[in-house]
C-alpha positions as CSV (number, residue, x, y, z in Angstrom):
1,X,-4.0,58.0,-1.8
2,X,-4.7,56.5,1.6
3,X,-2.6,54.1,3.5
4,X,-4.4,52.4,6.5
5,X,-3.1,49.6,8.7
6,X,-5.0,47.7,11.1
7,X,-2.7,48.4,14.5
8,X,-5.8,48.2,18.0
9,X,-2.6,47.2,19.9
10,X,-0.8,50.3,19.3
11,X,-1.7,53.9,20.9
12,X,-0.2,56.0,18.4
13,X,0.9,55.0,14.5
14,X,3.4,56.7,12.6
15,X,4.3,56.3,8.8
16,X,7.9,56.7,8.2
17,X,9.4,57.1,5.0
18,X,13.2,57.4,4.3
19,X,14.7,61.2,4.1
20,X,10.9,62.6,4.3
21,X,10.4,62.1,8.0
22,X,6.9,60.4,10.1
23,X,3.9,61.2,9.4
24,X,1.0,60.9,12.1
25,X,-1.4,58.8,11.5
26,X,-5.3,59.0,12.2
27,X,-7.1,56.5,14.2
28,X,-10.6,56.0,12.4
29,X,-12.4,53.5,14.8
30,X,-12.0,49.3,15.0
31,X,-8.3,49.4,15.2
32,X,-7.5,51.3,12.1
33,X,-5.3,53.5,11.0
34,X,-5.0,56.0,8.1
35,X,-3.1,58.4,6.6
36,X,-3.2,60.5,3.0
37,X,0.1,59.8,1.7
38,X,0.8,59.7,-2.1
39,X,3.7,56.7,-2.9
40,X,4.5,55.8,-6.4
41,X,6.0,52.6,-7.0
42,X,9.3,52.1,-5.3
43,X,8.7,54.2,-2.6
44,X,9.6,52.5,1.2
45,X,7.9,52.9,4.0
46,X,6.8,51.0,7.0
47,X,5.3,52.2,10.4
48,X,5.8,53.0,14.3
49,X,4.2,51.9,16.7
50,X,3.5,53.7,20.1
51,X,6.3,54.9,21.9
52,X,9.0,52.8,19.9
53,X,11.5,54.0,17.4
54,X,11.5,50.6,15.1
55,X,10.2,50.4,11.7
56,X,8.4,47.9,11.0
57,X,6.8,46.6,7.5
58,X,3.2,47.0,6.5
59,X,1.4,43.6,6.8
60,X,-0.5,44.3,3.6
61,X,3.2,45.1,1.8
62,X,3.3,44.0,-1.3
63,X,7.5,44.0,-1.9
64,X,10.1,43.5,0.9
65,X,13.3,44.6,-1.3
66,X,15.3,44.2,1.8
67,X,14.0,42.1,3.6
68,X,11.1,40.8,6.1
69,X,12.6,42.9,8.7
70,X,13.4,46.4,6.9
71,X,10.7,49.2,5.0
72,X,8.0,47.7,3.1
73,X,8.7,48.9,-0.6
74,X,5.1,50.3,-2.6
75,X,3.8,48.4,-5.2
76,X,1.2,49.1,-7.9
77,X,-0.2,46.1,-9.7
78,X,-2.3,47.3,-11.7
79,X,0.5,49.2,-13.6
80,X,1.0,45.9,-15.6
81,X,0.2,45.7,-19.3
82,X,-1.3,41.6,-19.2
83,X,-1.3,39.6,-22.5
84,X,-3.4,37.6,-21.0
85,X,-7.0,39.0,-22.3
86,X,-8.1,35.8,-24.6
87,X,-7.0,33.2,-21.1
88,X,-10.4,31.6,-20.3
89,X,-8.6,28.8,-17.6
90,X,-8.3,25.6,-17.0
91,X,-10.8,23.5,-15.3
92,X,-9.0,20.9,-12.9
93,X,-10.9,18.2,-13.9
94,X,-8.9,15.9,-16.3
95,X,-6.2,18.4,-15.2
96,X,-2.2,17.4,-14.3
97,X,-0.4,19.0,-11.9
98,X,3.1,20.0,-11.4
99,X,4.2,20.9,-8.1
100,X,8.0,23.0,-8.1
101,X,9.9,25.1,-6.0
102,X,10.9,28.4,-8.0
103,X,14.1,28.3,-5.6
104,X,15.7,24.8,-7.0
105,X,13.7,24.5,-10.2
106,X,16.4,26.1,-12.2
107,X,20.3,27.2,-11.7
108,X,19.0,31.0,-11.2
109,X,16.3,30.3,-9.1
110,X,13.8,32.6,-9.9
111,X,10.5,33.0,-11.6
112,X,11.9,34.8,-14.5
113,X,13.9,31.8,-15.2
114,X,11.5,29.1,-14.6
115,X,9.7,30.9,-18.0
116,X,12.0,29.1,-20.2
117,X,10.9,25.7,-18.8
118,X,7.2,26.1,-19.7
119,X,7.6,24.2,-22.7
120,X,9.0,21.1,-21.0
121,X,5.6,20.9,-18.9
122,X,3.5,21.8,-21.8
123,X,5.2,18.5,-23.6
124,X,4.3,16.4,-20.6
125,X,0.7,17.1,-20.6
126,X,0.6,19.4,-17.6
127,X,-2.2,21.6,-16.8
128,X,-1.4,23.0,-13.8
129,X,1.8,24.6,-12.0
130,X,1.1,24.6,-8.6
131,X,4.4,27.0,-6.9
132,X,5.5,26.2,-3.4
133,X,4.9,29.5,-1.1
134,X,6.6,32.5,-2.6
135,X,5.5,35.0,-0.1
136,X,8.0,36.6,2.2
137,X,10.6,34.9,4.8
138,X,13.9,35.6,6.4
139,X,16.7,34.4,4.9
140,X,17.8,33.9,0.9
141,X,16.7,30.1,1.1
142,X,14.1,28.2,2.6
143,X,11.2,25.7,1.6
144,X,8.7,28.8,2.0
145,X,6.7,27.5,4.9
146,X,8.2,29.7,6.9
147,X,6.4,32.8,5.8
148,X,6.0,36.2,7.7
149,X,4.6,38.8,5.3
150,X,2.0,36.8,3.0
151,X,1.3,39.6,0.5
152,X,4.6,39.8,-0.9
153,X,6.6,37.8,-3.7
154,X,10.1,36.8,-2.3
155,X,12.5,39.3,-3.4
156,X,14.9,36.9,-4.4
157,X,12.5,34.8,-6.9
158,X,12.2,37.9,-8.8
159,X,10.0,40.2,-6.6
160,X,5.9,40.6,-7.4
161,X,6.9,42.3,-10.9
162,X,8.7,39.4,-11.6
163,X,5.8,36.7,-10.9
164,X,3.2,38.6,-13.0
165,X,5.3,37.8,-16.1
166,X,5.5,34.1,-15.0
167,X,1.9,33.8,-14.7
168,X,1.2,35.5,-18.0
169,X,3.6,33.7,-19.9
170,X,2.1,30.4,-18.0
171,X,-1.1,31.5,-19.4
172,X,0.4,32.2,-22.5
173,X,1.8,28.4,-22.8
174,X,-1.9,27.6,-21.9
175,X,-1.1,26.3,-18.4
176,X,-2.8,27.8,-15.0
177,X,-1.4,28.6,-12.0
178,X,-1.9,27.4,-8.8
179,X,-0.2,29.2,-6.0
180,X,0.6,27.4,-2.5
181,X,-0.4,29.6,0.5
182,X,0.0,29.2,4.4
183,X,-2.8,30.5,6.6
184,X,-2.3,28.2,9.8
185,X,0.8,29.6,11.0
186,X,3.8,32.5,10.4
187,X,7.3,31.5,10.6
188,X,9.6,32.0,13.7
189,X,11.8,35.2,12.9
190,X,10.0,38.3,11.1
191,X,6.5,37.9,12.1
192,X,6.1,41.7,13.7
193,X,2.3,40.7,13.2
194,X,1.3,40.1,17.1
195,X,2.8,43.8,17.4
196,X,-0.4,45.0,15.4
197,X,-2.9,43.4,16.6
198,X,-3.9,39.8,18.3
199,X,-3.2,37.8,14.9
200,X,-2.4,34.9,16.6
201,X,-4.7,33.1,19.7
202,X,-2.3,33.4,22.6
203,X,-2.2,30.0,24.4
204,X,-3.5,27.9,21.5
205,X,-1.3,25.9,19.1
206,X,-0.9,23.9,16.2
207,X,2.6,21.9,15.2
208,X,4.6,25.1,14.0
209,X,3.5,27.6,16.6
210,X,0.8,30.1,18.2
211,X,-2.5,29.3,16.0
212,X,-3.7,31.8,14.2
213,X,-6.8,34.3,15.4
214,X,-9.7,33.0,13.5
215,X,-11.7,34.4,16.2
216,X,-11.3,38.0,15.3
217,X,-13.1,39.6,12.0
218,X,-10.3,41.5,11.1
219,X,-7.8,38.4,11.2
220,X,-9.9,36.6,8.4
221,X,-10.6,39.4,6.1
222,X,-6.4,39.5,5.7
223,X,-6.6,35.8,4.9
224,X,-9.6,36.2,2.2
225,X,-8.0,39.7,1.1
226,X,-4.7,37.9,0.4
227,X,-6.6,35.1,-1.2
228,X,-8.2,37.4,-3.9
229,X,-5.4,39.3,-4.1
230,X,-3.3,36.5,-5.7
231,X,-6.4,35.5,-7.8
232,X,-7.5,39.1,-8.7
233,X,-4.6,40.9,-8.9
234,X,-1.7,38.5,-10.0
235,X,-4.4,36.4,-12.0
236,X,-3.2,33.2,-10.3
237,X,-5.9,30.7,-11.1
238,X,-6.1,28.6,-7.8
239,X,-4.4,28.3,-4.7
240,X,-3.2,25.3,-2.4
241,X,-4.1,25.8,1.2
242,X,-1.7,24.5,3.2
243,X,-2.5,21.8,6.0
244,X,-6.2,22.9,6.8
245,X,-6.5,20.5,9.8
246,X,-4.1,23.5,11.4
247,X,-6.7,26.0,11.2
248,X,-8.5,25.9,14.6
249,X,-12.1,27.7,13.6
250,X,-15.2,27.1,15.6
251,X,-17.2,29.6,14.2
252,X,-20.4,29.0,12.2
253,X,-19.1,29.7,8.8
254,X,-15.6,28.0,8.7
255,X,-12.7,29.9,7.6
256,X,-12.2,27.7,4.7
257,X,-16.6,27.9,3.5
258,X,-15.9,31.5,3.6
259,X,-13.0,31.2,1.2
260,X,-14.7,29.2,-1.1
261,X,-17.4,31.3,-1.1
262,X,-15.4,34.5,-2.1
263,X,-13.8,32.7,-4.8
264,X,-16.7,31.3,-6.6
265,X,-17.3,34.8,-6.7
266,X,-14.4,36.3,-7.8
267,X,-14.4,33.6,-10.9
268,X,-18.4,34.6,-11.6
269,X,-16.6,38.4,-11.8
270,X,-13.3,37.6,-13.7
271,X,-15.3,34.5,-15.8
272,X,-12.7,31.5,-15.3
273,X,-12.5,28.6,-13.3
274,X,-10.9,29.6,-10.2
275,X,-9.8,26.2,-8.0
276,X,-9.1,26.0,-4.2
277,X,-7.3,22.8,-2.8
278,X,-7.0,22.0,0.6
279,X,-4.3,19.7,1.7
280,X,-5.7,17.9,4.7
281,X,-4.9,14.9,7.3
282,X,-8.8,14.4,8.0
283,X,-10.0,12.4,5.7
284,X,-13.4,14.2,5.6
285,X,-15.0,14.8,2.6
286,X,-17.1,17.6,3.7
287,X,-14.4,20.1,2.8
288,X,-15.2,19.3,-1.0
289,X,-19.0,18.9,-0.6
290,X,-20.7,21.5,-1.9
291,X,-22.0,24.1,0.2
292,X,-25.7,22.9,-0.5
293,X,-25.2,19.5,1.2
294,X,-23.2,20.7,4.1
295,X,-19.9,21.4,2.8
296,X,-17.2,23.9,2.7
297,X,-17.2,23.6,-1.0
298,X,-13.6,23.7,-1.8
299,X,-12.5,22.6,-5.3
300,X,-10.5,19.2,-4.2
301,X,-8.2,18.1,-1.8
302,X,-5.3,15.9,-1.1
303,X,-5.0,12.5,-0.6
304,X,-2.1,11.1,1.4
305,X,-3.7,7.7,1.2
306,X,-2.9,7.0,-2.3
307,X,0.6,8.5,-1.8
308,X,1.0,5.7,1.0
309,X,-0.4,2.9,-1.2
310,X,1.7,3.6,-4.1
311,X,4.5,4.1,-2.2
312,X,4.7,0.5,-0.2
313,X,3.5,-1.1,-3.1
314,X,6.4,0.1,-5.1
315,X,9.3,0.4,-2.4
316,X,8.1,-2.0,0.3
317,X,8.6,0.1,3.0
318,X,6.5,-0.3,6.1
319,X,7.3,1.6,8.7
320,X,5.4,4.5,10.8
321,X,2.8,5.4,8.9
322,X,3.0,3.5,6.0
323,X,2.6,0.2,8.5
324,X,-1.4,0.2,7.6
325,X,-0.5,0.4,4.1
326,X,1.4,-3.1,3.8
327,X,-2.0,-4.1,3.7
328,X,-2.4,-6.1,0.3
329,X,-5.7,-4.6,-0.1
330,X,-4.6,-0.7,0.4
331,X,-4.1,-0.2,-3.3
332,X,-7.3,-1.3,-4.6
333,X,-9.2,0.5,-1.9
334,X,-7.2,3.5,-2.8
335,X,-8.2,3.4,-6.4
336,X,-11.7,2.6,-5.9
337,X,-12.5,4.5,-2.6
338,X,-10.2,7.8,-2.5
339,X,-9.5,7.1,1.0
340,X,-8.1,4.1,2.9
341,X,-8.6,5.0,6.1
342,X,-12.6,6.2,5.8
343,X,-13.6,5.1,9.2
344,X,-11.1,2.5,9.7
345,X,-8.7,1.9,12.4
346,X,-5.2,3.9,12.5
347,X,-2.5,1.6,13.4
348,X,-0.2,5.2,13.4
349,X,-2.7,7.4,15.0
350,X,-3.8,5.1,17.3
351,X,-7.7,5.2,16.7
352,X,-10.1,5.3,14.0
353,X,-9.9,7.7,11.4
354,X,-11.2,9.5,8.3
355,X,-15.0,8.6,6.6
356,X,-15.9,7.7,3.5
357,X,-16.3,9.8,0.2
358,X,-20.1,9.3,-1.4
359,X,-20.4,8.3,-4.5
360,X,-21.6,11.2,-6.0
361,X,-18.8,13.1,-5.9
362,X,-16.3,13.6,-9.1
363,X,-13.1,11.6,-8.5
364,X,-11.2,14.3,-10.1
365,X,-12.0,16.3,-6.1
366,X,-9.2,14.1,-5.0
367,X,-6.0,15.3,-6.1
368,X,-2.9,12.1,-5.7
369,X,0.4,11.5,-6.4
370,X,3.5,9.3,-6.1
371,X,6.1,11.8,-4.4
372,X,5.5,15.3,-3.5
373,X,7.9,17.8,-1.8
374,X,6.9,17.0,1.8
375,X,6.7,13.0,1.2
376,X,10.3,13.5,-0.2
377,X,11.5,16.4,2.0
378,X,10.2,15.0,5.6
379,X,12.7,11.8,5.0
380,X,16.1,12.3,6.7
381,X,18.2,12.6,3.9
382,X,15.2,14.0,1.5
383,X,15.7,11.1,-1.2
384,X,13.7,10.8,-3.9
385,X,12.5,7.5,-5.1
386,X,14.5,7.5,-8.0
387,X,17.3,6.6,-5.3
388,X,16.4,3.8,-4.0
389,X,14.1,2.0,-6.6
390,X,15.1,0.3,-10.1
391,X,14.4,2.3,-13.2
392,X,11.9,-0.6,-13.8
393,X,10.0,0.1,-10.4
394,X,10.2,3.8,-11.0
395,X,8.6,3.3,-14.6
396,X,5.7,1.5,-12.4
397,X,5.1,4.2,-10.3
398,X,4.4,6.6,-13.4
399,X,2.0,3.8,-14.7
400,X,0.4,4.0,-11.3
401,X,0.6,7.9,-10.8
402,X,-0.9,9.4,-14.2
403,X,-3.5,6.6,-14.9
404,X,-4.8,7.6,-11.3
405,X,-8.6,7.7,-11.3
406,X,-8.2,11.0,-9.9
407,X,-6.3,14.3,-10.9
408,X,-2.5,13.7,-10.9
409,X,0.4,15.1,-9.3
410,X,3.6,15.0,-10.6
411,X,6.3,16.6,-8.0
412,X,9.7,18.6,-10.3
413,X,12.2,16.0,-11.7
414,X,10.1,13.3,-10.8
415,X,9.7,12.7,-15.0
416,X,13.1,12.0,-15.8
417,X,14.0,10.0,-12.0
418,X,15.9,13.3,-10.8
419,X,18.6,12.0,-8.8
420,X,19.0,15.2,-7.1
421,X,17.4,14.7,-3.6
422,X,14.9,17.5,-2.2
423,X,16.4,18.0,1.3
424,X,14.6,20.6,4.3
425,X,16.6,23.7,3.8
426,X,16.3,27.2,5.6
427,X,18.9,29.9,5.9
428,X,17.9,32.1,8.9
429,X,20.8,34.7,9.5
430,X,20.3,34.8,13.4
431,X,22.8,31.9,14.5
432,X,20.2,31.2,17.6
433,X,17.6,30.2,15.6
434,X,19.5,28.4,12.9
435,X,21.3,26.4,15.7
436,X,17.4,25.6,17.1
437,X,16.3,24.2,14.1
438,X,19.2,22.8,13.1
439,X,19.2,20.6,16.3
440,X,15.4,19.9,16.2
441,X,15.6,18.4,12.6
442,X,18.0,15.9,14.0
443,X,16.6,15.3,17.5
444,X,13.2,14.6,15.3
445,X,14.6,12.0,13.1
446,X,16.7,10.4,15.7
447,X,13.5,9.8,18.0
448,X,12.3,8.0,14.8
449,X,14.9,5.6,14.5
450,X,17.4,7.5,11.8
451,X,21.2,7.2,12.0
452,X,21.8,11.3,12.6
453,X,24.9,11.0,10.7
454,X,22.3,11.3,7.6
455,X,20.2,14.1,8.0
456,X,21.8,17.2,6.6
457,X,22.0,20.5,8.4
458,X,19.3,22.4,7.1
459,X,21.7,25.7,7.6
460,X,24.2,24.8,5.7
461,X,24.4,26.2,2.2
462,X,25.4,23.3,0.4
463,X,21.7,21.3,1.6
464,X,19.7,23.9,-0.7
465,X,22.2,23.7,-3.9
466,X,21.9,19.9,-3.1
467,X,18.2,20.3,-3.6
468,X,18.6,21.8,-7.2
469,X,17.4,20.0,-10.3
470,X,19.8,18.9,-13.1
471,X,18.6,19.8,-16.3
472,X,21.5,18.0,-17.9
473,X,19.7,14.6,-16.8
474,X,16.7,14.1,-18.7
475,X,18.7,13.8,-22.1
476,X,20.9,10.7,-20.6
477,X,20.1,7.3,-20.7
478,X,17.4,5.6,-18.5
479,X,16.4,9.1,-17.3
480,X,15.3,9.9,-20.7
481,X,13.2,6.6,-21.1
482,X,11.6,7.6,-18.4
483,X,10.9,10.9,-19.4
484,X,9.5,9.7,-22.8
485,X,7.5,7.5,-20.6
486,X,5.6,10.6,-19.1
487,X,4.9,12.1,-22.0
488,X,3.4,9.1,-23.2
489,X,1.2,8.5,-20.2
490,X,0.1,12.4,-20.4
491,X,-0.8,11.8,-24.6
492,X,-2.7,8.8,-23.3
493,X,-4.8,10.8,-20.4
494,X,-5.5,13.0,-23.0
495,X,-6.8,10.4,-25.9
496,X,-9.0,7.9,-24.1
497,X,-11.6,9.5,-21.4
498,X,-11.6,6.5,-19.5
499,X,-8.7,8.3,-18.1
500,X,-10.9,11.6,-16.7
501,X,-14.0,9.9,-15.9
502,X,-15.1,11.7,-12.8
503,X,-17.4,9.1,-11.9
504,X,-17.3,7.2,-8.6
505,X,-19.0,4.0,-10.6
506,X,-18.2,0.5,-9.3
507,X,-15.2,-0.8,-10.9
508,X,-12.8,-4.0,-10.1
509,X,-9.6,-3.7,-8.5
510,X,-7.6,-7.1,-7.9
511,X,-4.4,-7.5,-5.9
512,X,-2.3,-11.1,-5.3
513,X,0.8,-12.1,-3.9
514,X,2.8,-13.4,-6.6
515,X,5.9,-14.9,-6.4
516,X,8.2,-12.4,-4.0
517,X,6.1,-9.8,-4.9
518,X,2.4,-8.4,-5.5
519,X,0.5,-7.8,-8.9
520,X,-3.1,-5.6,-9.5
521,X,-5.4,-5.4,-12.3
522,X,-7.1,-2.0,-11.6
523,X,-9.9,-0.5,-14.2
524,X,-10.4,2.0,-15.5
525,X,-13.7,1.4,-17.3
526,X,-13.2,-0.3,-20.2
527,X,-9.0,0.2,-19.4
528,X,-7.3,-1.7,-17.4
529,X,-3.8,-0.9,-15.9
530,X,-2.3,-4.4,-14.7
531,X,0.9,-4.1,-12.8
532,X,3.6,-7.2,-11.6
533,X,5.8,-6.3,-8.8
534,X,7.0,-9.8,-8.2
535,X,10.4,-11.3,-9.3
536,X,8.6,-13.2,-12.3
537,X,6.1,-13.2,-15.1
538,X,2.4,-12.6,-14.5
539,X,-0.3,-13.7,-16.7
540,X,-3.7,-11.3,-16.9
541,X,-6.6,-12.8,-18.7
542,X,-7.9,-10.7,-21.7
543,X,-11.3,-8.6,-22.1
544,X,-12.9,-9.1,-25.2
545,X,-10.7,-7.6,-27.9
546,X,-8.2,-6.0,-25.3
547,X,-5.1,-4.7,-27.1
548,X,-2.1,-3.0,-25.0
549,X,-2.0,0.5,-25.6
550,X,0.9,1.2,-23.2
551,X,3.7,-0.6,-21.7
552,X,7.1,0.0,-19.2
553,X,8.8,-3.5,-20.7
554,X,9.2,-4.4,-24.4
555,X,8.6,-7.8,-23.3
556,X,4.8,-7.9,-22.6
557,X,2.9,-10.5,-24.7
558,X,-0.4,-11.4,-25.2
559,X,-3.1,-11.6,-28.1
560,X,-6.7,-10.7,-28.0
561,X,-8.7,-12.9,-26.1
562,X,-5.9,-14.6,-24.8
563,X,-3.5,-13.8,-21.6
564,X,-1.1,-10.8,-21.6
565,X,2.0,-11.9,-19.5
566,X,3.6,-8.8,-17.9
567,X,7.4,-9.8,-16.7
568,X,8.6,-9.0,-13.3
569,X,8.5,-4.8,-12.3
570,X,6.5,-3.6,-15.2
571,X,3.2,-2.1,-15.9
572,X,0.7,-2.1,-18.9
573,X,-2.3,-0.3,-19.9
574,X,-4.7,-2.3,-22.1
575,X,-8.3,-2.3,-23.5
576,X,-9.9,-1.6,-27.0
577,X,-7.7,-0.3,-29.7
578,X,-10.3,2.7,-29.2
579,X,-12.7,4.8,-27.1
């Protein structure tokens, strides 16, 4: 066996292992480093570099079982015995998503546990689990944003062992896995990276820090090596690239082209759908065209836009960026468009922004949703909408997030109107740096406008077990209608393909002020999903022999042909009794 590490910073590279002593290592030409050492699994190590008597972890390490800061631990995953062998994927179109954090998902926090909750996401009609970043951080808690070491599985979820059961037992329950990765940035307090090599661009940065080197060859073959590895190696079928617009690349082929490309062949080799999904602030649908028309041909990509729309419609809040999206038209353009800023002018930014999405491409490339861990967790006090909305207004906002013309997002708890809130959590151990962020959270939100008194200290303990889910909820009360109302709304996206069409065709979306409120008629080919936010009964006129084939309130009425009269804050699917 041969361990190499890239180090063209260092002079001299040692491997240290414990009670076995250093072994010099060999420079072999472009900065690496290698050394014929036999490990078996379990074994730590790490290396020294130069002149300096600190260990420090292999950036390729697969296990950190102390830590980002202590010996790397070796890690063979190819020892695995996968059940997997029949798993042929899932494509993402006519796909549903579930985004969780394996921290706060269940009382033990870890991916072992989250096993016995595959059934509950197989009942809704999810296709997908897409895991916030698992990779290594400091601390026991944090969102996992804060990443140092990208090739490891946090030890405290359960360790890389530990992950490869959860995606084969995903597989199992016929679900794919969609793994959330960071490549624009490292965290503040482990990263031993720039020690290496020039990782990061000195002098040139993004929101969270020093950008990272996209300039150097080296630097992007340890982002595509860590995106196959996850594909390859822990048979993770898709990952979720993490705010795009970070990753400053003016080089012919883009960073993210070149990741597509490796993936499409990776899933020619392994012979499954492998997905890549870019969450972006751009608006610019060249990262989904394909390659052929000029594209970085990534799988699909977010789209905050429909978030926003959905979210004033339903909550009437209008402030920051949601100010644009007060705009009664912002939910029909949404629905019909993808985008609503596609060239138009950004009341929050200040200038124009975003272009539009042709026609030819599937809806199902946009991926939307109602709430979604940052939407929730960038608020002050990280509340969901299930605190502050009616259990009638929440039942809308289902209607309006799984009958979405493009591939749904449902963020954990958000089926039974968790009422735990999702708050920004971290728990770095050196009190500097926990006092620095603790008093950058608040300074943030105060600038803003938000009382301080309400944003929670990200340090403290209590924050994180705030964030947990409840499983005792969705058996009580309205929580469990609302549950029962996801379900439904997944059977339905699987019974009528109105539901999936990809197609960008024209269609009719209708908004009016009614009453103290709004109400839409959006299609959905031959469906039509008519909402009434207003404090009083809406009439719809009927298609042809339109029938109501789901509804949020008892109460709606109507007979073919006729009007169908939705009461105030509820929601209704109708069309032909069948496809």
């Amino acid at each position: 066996m041969t361990i190499d590490v890239w180090a063209p910073k260092a002079s001299r590279v040692r491997l240290r292992r414990p009670d076995t002593g250093d072994s010099e290592m060999m420079a072999s030409g472009d900065g690496w480093w290698r050394a014929p050492i036999d490990l078996t699994d379990g074994d730590e190590y790490g290396f020294v570099l130069g002149d300096s008597e600190q260990l420090r972890p292999d950036p390729r390490s697969r296990r950190q079982p102390r830590g980002v800061h202590e010996a790397s631990a070796f890690f063979d995953p190819g020892a695995y015995e996968w059940s997997d062998d029949t798993w042929t994927g899932r494509q993402l179109a006519g796909g549903l998503i579930y985004e969780l954090h394996i921290g706060t998902f269940t009382p033990e926090g870890t991916v072992d546990s989250a096993v016995a909750k595959l059934d509950h996401l197989a009942d809704l009609g999810v296709t997908h689990i897409e895991l916030l970043p698992v990779n290594g951080f400091n601390g026991v808690h944090n969102w996992g944003y804060d990443g140092v070491l990208w090739y490891t599985v946090h030890e405290a979820y359960g360790g890389p062992a530990a992950y490869q059961r959860f995606v084969d037992a995903a597989h199992g329950a016929g679900l794919a896995v969609i793994q959330d990765v960071v490549y624009n940035h490292l965290g503040p307090s482990g990263n031993y990276l720039p020690e290496f090599g020039p990782y990061l661009r000195e002098g040139s940065r993004n929101t969270w820090g020093d950008s990272v080197n996209l300039d150097a060859d080296p630097v992007r073959d340890y982002i595509v090596e860590n995106a196959m590895m996850w594909m390859r190696d822990y048979h993770v079928d898709g990952l979720r690239l993490d705010a795009v617009h970070a990753l400053l690349d003016d080089r012919p082929v883009h960073i993210l082209q070149q990741l597509a490309t490796a993936s499409d062949a990776l899933s020619a080799h392994v012979g499954r759908p492998l997905t890549l999904i870019a969450e972006s602030d751009m608006n610019d649908p060249k990262l989904i065209l394909p390659r052929e028309a000029g594209g970085y041909g990534l799988t699909a990509q977010w789209s905050d836009d429909y978030h926003h729309a959905v979210h004033v419609a339903v909550s009437g809040e209008s402030v920051g960026y949601y100010g644009d999206f007060d705009d009664l038209g912002a939910l029909p353009k949404v629905w019909t468009r993808g985008f609503f800023h596609d060239g138009t002018y950004s009341s929050f930014r200040g200038r124009d922004h975003g272009h539009p999405i042709p026609d030819e491409v599937p809806r199902w490339r946009l991926v939307t949703f109602a709430q979604d861990h940052d939407q929730i967790g960038n608020r002050a006090a990280g509340d969901r909408l299930s605190q502050t909305l009616s259990p009638a207004r929440l039942a809308v906002a289902a209607v309006l997030n799984l009958t979405t013309p493009y591939t749904p997002m449902l963020f954990m708890g958000e089926e039974w109107g968790a009422t735990t809130p999702w708050q920004f959590f971290t728990s770095h151990p050196e009190p500097e740096l926990g006092e620095a962020v603790r008093a950058g959270r608040t300074e943030e939100f105060a600038q803003m406008g938000w009382d301080e008194s309400v944003v929670p200290d990200p340090q403290d303990p209590a924050t994180f077990e705030r964030s947990r889910l409840d499983w005792s909820e969705p058996a009580e009360g309205e929580h469990a209608r609302l549950l029962a109302l996801h379900r439904a709304l997944g059977r339905l996206r699987r019974e009528r393909p109105e539901l999936t069409d990809p197609a960008f065709s024209p269609s009719d979306a209708e908004s009016w002020v009614a009453g103290e409120g709004r109400a839409y008629a959006l299609e959905r080919g031959a469906l039509r999903v008519l909402v009434n936010l207003s404090d009083g009964p809406v009439g719809f006129a009927a298609h042809g022999d339109d029938t109501v084939l789901l509804a949020t309130d008892a109460g709606v009425s109507g007979e073919p042909g006729g009007v169908f009269t939705l009461g105030p804050d509820s929601a209704a699917v109708v069309g032909p009794a069948s496809a």
